[in-house]
N, C-alpha and C positions, 0 to 999 in steps of 0.2 A: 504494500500500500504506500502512496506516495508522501510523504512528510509535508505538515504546514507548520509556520510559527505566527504566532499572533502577539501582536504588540501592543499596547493598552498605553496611549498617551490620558490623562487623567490631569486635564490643569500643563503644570509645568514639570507633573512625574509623570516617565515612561515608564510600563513594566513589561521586559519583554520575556515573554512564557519558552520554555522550552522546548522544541520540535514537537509536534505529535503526531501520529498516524490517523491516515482518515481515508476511505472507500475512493474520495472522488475532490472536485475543487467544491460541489453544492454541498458534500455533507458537509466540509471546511467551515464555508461561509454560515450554513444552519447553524453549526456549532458557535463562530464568532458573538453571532446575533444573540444567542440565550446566553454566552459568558457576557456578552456588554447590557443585556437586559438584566442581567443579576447582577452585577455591578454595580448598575445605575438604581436597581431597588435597593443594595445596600449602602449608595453613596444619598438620598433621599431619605432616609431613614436615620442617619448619622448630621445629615443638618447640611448637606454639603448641595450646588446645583451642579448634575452634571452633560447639560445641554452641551456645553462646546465638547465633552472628551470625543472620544474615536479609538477603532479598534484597523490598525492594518494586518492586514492577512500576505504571508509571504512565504514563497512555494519554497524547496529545498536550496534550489540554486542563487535564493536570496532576493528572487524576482518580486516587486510588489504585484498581486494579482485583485484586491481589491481593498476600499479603506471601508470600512462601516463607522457611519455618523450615528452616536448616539439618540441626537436629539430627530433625526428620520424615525427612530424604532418607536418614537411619541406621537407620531402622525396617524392618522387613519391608512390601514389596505384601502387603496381605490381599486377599484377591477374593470 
């Protein structure tokens, strides 16, 4: 399975997560999305706004493949 790393800007702290394995680049991204929506419910919880952070997703060879914006995961699905 091909390796993502995901990197959690949060303010003016980066946290970058250690490789992990995943089926596909969608399961990747699925995952990004509920680690930066649990994030975001424990950074609201703690007293903190976390509309500006952002979650990059980056494939093995260090390529950015996609940024996930926090404050999109607060918007309504349109369809």
């Amino acid at each position: 399975m091909p390796l993502f790393r995901f990197v959690f800007e949060e303010g003016a702290v980066i946290e970058d997560m250690p490789s992990i394995e995943f089926p596909d680049y969608d399961a990747a991204i699925d995952a990004a999305k509920k680690a930066a929506r649990e994030t975001m419910i424990d950074a609201v919880l703690e007293g903190h706004d976390p509309t500006a952070w952002l979650v990059r997703i980056y494939n093995e060879p260090g390529d950015l493949l996609k940024t996930v914006f926090v404050a999109d995961l607060l918007r309504p699905k349109t369809e």
